[in-house]
PyMOL Python script that loads the backbone (N, CA, C, O; Angstrom):
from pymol import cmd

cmd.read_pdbstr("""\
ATOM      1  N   UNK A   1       0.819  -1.207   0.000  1.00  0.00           N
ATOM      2  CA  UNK A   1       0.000   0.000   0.000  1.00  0.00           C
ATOM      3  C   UNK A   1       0.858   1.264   0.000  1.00  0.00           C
ATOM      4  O   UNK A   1       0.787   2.192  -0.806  1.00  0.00           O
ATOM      5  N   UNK A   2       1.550   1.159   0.880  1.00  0.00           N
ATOM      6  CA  UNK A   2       2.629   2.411   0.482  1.00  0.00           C
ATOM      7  C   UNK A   2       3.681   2.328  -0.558  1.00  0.00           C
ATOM      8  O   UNK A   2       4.442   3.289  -0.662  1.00  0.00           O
ATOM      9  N   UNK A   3       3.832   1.258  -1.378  1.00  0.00           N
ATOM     10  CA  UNK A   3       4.374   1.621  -2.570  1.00  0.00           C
ATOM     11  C   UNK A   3       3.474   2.311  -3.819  1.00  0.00           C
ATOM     12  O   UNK A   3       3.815   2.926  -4.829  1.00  0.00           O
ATOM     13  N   UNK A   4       2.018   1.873  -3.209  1.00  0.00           N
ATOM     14  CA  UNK A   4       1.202   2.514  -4.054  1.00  0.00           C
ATOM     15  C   UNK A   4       0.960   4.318  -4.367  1.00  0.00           C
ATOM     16  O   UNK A   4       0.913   5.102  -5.315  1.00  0.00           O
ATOM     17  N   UNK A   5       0.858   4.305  -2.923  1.00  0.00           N
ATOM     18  CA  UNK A   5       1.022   6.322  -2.230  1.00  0.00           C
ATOM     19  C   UNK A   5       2.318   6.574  -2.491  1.00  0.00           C
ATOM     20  O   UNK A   5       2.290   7.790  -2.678  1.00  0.00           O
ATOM     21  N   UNK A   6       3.492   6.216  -2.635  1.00  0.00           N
ATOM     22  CA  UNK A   6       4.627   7.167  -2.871  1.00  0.00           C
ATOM     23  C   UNK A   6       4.248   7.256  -4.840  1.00  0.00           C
ATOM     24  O   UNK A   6       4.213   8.319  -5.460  1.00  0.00           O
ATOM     25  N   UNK A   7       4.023   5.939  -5.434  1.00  0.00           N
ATOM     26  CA  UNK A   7       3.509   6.451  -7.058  1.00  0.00           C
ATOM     27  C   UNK A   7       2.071   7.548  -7.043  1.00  0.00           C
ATOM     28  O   UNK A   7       2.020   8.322  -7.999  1.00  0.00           O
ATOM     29  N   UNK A   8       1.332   7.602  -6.373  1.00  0.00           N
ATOM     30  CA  UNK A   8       0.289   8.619  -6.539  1.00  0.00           C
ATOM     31  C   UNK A   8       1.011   9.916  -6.360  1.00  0.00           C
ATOM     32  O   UNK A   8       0.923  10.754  -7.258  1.00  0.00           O
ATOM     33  N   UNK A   9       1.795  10.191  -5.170  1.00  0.00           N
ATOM     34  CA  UNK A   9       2.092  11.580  -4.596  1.00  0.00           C
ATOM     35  C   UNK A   9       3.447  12.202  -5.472  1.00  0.00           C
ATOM     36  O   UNK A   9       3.774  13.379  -5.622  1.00  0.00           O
ATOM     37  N   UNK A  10       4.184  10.794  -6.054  1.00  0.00           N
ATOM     38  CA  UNK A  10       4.987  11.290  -7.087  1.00  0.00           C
ATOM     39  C   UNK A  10       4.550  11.711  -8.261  1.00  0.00           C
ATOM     40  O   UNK A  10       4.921  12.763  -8.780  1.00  0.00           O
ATOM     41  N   UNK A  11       3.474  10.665  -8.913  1.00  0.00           N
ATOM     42  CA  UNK A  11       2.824  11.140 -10.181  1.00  0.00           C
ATOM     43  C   UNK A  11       1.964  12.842 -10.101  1.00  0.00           C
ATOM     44  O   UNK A  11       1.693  13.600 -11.032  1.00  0.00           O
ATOM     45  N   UNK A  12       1.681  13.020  -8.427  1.00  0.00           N
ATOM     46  CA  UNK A  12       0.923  14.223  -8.683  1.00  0.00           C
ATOM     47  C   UNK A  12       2.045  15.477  -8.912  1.00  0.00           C
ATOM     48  O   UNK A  12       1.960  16.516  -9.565  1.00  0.00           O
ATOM     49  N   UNK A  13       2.986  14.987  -8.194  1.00  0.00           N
ATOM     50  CA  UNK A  13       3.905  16.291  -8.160  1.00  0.00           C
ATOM     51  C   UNK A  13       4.401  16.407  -9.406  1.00  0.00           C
ATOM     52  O   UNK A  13       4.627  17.543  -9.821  1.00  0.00           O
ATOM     53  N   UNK A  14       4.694  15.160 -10.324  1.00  0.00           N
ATOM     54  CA  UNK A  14       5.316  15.381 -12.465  1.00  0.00           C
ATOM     55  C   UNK A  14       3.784  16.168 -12.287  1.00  0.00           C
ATOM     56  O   UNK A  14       4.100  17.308 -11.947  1.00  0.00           O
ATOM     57  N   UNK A  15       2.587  16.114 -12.341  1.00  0.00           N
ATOM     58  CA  UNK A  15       1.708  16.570 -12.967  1.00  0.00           C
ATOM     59  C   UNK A  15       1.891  17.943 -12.902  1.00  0.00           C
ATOM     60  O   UNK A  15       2.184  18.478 -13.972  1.00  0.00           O
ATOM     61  N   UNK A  16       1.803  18.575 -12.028  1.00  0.00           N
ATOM     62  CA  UNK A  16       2.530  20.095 -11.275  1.00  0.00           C
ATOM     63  C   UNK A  16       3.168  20.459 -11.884  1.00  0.00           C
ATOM     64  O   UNK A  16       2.894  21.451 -12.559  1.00  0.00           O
ATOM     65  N   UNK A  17       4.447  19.784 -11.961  1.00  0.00           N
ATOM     66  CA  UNK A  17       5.929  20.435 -12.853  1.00  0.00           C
ATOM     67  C   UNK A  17       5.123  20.632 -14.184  1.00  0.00           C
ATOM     68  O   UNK A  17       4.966  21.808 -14.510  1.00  0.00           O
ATOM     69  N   UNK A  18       4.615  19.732 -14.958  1.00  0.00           N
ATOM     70  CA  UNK A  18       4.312  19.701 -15.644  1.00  0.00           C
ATOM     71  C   UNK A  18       3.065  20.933 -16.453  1.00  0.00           C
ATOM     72  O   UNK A  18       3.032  21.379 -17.600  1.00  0.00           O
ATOM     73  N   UNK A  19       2.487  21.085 -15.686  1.00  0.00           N
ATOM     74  CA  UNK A  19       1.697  22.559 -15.391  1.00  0.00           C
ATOM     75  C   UNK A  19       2.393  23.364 -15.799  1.00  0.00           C
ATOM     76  O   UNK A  19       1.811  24.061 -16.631  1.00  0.00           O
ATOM     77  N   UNK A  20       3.781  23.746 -15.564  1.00  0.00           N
ATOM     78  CA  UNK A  20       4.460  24.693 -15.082  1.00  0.00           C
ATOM     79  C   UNK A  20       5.369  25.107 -16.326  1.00  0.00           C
ATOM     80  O   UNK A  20       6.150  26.058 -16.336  1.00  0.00           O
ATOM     81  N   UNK A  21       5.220  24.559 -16.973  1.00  0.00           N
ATOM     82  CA  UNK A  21       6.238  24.814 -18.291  1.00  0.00           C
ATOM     83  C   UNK A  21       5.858  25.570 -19.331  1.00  0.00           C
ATOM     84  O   UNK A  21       4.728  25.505 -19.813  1.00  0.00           O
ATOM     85  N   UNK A  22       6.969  26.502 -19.838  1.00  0.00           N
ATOM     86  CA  UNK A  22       6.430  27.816 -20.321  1.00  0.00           C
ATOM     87  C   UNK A  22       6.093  27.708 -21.705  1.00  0.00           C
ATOM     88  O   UNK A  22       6.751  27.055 -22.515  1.00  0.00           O
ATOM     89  N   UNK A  23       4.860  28.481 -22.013  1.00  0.00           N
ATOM     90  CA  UNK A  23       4.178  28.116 -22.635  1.00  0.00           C
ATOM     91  C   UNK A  23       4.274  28.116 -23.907  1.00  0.00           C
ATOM     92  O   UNK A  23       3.323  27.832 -24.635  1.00  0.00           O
ATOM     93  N   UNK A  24       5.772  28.527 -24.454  1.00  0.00           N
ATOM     94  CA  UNK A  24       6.197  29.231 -25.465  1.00  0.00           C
ATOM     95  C   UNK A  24       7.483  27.733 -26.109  1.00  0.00           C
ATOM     96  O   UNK A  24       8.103  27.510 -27.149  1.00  0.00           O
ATOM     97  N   UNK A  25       7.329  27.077 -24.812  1.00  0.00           N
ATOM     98  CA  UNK A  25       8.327  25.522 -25.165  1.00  0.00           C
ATOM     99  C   UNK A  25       7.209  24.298 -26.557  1.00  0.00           C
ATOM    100  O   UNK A  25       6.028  24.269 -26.900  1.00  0.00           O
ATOM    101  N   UNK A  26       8.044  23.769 -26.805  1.00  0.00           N
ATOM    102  CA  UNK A  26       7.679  22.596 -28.171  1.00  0.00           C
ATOM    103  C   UNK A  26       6.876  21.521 -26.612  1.00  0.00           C
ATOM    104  O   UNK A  26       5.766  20.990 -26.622  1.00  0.00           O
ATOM    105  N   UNK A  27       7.999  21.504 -25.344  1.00  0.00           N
ATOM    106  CA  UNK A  27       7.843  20.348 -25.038  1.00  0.00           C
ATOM    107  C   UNK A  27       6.414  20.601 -24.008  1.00  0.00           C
ATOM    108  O   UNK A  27       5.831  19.549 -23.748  1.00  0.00           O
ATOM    109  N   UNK A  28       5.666  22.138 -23.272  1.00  0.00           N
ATOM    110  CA  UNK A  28       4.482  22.302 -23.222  1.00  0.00           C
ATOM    111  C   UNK A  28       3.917  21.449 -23.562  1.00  0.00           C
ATOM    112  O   UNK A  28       3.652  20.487 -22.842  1.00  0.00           O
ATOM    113  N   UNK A  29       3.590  21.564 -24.709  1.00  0.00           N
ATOM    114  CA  UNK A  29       2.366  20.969 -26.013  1.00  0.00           C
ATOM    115  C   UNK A  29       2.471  19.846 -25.601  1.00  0.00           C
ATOM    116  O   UNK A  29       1.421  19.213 -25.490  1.00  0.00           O
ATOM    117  N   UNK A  30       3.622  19.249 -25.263  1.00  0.00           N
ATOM    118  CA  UNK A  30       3.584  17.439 -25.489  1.00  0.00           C
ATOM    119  C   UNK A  30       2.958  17.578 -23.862  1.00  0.00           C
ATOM    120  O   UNK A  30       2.083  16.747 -23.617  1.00  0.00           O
ATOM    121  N   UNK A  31       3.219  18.291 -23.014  1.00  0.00           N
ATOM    122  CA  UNK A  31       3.089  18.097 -21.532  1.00  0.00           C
ATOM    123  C   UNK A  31       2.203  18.226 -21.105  1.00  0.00           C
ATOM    124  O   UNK A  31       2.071  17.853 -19.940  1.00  0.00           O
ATOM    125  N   UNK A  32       0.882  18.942 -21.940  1.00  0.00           N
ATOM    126  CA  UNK A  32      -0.063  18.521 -21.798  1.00  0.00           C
ATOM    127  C   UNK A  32      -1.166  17.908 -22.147  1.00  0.00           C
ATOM    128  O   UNK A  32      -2.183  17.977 -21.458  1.00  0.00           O
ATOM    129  N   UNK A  33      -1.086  17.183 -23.346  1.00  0.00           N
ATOM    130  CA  UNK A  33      -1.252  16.289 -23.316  1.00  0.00           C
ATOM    131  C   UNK A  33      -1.166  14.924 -22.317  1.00  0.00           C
ATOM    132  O   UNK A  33      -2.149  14.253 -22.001  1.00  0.00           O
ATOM    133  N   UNK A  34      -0.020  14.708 -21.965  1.00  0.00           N
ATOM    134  CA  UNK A  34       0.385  14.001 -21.363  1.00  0.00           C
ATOM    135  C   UNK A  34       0.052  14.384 -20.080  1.00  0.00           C
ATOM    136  O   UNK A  34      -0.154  13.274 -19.590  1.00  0.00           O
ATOM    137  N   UNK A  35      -0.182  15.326 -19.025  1.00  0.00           N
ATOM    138  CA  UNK A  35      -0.682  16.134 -17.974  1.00  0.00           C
ATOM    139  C   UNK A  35      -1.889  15.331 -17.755  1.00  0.00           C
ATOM    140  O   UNK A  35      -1.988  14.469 -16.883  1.00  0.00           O
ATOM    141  N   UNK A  36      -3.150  15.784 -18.913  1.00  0.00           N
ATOM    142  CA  UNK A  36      -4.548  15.083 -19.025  1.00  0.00           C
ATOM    143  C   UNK A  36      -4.551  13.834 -18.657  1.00  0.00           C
ATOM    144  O   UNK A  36      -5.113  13.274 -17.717  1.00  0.00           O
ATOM    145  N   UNK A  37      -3.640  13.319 -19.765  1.00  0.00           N
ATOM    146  CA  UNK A  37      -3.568  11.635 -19.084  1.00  0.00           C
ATOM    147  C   UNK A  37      -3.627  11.201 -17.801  1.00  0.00           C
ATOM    148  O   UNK A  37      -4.457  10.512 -17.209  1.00  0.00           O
ATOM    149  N   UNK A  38      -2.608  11.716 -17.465  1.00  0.00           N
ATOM    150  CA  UNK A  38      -1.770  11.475 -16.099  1.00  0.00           C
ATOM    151  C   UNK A  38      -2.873  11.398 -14.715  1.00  0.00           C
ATOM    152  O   UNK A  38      -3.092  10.608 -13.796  1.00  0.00           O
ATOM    153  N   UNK A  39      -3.433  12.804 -15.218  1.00  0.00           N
ATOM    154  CA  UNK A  39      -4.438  13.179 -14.479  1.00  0.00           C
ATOM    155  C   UNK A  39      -5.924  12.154 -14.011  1.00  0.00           C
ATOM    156  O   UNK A  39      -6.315  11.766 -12.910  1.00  0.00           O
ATOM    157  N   UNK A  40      -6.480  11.964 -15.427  1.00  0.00           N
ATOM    158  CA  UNK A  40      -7.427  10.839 -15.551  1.00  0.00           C
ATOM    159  C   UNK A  40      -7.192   9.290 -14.660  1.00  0.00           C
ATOM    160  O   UNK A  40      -7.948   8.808 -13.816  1.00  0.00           O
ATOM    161  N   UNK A  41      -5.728   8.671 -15.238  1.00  0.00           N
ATOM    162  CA  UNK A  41      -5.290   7.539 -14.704  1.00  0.00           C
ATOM    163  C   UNK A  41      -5.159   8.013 -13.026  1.00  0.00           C
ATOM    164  O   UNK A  41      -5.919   7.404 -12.273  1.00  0.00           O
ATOM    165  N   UNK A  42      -4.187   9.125 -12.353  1.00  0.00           N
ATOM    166  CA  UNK A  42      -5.078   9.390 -11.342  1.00  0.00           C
ATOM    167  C   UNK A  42      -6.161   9.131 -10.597  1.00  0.00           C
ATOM    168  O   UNK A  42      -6.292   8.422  -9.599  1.00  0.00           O
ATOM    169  N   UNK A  43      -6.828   9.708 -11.123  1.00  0.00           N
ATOM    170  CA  UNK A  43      -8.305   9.610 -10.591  1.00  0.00           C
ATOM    171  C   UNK A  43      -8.721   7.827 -10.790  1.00  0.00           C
ATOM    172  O   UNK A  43      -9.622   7.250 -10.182  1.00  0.00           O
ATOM    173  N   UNK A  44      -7.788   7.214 -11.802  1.00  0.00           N
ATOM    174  CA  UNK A  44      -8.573   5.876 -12.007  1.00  0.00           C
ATOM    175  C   UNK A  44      -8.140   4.995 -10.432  1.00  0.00           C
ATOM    176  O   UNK A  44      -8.894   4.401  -9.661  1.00  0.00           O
ATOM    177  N   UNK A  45      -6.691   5.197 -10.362  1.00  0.00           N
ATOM    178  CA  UNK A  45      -5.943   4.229  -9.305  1.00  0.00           C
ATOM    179  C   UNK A  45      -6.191   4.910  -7.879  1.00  0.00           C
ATOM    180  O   UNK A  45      -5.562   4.532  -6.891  1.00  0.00           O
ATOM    181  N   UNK A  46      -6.914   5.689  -7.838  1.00  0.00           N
ATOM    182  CA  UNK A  46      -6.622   6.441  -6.390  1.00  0.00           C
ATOM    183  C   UNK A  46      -8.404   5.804  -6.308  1.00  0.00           C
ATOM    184  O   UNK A  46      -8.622   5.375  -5.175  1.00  0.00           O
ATOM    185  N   UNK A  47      -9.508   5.688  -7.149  1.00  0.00           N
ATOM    186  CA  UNK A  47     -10.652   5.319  -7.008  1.00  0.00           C
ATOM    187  C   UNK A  47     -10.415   3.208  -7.099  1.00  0.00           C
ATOM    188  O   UNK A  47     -11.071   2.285  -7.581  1.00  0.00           O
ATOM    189  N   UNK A  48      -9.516   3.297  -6.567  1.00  0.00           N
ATOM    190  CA  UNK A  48      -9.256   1.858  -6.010  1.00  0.00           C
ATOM    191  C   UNK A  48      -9.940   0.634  -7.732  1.00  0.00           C
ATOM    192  O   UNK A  48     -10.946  -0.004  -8.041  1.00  0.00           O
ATOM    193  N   UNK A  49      -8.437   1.005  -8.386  1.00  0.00           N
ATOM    194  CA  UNK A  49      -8.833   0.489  -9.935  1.00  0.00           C
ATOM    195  C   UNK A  49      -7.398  -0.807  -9.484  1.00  0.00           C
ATOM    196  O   UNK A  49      -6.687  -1.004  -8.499  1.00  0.00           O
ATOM    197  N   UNK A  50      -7.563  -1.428 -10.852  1.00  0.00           N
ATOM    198  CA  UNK A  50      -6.165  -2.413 -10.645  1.00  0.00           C
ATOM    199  C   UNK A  50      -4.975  -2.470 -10.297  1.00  0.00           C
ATOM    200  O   UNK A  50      -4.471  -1.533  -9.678  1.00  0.00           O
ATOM    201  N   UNK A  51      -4.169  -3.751 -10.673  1.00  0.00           N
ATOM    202  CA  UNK A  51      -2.446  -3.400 -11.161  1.00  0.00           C
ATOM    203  C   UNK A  51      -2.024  -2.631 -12.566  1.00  0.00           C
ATOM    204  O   UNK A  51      -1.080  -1.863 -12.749  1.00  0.00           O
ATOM    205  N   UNK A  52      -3.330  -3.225 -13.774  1.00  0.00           N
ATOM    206  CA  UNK A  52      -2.979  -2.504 -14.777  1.00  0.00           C
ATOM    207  C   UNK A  52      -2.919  -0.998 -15.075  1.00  0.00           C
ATOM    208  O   UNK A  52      -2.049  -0.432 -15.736  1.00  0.00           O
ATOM    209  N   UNK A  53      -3.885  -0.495 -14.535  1.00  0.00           N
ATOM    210  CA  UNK A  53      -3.928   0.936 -13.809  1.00  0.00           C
ATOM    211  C   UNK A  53      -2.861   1.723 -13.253  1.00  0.00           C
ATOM    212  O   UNK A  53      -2.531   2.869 -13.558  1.00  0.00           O
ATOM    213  N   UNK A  54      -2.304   0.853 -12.285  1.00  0.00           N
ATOM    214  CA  UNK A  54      -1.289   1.516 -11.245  1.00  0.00           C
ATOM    215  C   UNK A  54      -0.546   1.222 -12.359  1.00  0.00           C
ATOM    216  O   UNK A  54      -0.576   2.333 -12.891  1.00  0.00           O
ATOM    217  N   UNK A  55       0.339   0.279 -13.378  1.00  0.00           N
ATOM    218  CA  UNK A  55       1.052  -0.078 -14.448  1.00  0.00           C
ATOM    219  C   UNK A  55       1.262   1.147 -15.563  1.00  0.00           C
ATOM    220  O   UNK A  55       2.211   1.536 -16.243  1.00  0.00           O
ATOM    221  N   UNK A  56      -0.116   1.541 -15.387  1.00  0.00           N
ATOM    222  CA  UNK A  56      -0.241   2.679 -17.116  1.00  0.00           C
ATOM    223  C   UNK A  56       0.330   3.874 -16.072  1.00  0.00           C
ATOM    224  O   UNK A  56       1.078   4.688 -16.615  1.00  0.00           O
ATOM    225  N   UNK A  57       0.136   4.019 -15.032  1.00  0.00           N
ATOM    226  CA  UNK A  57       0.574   5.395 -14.154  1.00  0.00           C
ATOM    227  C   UNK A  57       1.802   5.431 -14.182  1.00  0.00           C
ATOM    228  O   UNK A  57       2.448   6.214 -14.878  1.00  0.00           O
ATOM    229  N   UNK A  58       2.277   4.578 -13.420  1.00  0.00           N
ATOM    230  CA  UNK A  58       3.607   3.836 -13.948  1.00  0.00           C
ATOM    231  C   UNK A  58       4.487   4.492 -15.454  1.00  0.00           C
ATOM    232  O   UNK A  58       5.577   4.928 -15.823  1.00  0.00           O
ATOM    233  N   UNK A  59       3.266   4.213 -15.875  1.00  0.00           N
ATOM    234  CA  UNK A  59       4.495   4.172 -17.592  1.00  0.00           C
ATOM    235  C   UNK A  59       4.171   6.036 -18.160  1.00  0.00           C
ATOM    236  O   UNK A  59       4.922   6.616 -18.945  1.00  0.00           O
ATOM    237  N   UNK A  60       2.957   6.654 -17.557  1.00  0.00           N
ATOM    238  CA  UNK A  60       2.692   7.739 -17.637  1.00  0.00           C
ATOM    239  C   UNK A  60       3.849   8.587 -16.973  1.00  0.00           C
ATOM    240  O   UNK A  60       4.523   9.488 -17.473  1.00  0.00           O
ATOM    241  N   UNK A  61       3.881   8.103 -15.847  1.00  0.00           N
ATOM    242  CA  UNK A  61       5.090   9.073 -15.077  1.00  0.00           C
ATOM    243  C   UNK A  61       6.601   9.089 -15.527  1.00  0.00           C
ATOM    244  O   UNK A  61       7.170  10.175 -15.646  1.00  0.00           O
ATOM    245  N   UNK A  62       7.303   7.834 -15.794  1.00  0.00           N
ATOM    246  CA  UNK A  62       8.257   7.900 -16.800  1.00  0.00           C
ATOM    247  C   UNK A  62       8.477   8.691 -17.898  1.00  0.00           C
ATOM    248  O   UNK A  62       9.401   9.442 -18.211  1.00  0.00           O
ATOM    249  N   UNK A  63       7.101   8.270 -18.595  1.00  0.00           N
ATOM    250  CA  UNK A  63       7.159   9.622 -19.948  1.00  0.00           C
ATOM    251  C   UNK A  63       7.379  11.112 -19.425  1.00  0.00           C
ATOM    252  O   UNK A  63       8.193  11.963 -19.783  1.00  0.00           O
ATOM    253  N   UNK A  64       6.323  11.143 -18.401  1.00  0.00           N
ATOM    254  CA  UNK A  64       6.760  12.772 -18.071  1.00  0.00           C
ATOM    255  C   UNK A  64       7.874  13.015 -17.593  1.00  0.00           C
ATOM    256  O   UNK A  64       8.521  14.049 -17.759  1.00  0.00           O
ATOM    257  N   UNK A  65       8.177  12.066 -16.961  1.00  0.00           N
ATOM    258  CA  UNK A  65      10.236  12.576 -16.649  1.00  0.00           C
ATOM    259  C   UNK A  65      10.722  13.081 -17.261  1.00  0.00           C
ATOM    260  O   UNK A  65      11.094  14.253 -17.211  1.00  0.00           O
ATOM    261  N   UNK A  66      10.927  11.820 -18.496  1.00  0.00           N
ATOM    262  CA  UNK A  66      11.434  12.409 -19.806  1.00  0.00           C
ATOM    263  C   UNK A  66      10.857  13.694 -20.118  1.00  0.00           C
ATOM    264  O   UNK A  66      11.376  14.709 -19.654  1.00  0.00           O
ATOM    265  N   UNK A  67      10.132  13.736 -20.643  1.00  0.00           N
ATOM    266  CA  UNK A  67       9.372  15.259 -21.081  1.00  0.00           C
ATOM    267  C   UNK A  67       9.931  16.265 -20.487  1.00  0.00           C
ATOM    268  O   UNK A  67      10.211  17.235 -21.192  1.00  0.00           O
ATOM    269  N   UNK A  68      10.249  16.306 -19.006  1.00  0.00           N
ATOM    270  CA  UNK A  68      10.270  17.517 -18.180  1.00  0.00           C
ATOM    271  C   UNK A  68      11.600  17.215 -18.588  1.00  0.00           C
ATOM    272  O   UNK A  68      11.914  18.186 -19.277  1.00  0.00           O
ATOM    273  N   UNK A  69      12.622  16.376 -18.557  1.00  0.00           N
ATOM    274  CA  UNK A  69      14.159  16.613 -19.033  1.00  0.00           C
ATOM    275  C   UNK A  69      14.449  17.419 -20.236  1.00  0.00           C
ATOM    276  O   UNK A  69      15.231  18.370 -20.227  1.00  0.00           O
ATOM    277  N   UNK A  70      13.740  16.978 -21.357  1.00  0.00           N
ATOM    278  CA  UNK A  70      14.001  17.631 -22.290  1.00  0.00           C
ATOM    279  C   UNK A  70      13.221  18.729 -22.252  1.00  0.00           C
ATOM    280  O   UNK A  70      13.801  19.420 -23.089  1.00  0.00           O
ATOM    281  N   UNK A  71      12.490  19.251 -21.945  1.00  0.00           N
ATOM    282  CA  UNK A  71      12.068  20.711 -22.118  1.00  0.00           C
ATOM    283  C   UNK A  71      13.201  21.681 -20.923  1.00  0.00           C
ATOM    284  O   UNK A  71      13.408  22.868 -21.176  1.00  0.00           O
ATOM    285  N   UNK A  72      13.803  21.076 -19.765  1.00  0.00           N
ATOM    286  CA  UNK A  72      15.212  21.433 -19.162  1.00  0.00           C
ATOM    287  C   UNK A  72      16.272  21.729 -20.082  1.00  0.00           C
ATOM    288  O   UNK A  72      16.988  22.729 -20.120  1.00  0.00           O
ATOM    289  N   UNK A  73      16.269  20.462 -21.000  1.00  0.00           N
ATOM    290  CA  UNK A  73      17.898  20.972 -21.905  1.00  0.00           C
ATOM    291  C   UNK A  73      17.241  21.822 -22.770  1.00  0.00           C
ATOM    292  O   UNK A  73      17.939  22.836 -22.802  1.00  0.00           O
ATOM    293  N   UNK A  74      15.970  22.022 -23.725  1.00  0.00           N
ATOM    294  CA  UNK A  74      15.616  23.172 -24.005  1.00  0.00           C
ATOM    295  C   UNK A  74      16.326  24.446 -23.494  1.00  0.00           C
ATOM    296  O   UNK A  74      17.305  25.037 -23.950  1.00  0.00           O
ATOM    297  N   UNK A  75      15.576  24.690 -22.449  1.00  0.00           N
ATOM    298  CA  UNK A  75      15.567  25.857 -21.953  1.00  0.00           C
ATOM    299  C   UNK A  75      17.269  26.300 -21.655  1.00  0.00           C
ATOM    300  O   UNK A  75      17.866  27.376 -21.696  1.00  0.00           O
ATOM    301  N   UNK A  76      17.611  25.135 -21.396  1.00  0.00           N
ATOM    302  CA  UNK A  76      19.363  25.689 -20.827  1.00  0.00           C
ATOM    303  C   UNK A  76      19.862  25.538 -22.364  1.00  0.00           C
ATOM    304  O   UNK A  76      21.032  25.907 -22.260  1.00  0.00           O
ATOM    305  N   UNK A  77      19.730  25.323 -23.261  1.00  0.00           N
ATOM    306  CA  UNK A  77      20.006  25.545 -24.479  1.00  0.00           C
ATOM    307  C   UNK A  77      20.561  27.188 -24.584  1.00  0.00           C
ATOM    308  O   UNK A  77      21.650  27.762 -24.600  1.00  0.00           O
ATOM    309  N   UNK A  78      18.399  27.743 -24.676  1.00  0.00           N
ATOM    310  CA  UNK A  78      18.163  28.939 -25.085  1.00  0.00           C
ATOM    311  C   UNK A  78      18.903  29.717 -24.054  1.00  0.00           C
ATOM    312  O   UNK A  78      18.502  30.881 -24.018  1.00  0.00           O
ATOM    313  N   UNK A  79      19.651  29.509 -23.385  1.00  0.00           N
ATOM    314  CA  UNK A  79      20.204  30.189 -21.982  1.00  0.00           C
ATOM    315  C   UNK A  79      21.539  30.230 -22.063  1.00  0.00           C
ATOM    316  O   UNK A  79      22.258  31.056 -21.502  1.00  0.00           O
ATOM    317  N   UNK A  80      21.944  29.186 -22.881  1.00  0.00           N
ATOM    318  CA  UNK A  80      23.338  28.876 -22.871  1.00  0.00           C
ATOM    319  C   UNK A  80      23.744  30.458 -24.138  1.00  0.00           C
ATOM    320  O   UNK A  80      23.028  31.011 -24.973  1.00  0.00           O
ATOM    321  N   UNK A  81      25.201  30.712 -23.706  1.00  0.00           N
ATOM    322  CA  UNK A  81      25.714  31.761 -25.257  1.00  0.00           C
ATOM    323  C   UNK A  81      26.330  30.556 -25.701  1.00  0.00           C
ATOM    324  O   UNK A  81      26.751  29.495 -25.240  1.00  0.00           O
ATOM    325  N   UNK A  82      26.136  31.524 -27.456  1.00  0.00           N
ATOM    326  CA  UNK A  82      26.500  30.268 -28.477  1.00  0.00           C
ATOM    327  C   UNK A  82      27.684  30.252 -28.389  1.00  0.00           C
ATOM    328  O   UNK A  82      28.149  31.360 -28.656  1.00  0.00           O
ATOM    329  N   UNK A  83      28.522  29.423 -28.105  1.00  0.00           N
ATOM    330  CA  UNK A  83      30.080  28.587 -27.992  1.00  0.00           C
ATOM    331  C   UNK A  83      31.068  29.420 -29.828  1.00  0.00           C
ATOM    332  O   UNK A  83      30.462  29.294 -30.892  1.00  0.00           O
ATOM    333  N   UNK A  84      32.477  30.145 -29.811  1.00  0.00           N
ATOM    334  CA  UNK A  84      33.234  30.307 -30.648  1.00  0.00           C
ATOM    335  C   UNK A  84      33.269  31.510 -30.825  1.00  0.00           C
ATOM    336  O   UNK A  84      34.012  31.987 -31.683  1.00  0.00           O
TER     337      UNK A  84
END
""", "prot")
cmd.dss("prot")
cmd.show_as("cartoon", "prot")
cmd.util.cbc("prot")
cmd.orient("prot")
């Protein structure tokens, strides 16, 4: 049961970050999309749904990792001066 609550309270907090990304990024767009998801499956596993459930949350939250990484090297890209 508490491996279950540390994936809910983690997946809520990617959802957050995920919120949070400016709105002017490529990787936004993908984030929310993926946000919605996240969100829904949420609501599925916390309303006492399966393993496959907790599984897709699972594979939802991974993606948003990723997502939130690369919209990071984005941004430190546009931040970085161009090198020469």
């Amino acid at each position: 049961m508490v491996e279950k609550q540390d994936d809910l309270d983690l997946s809520q907090r990617l959802a957050d970050r995920l919120e949070r990304l400016s709105a002017d990024s490529y990787w936004a767009h993908q984030a929310s999309g993926l946000r919605g998801a996240l969100l829904r499956c949420l609501d599925t596993v916390r309303s006492g749904s399966d393993s496959a459930s907790l599984a897709k949350l699972r594979q939802l939250t991974k993606l948003g990792y990723w997502i939130l990484a690369q919209a990071a090297r984005e941004l430190q890209a546009r931040r970085s001066p161009p090198k020469g």
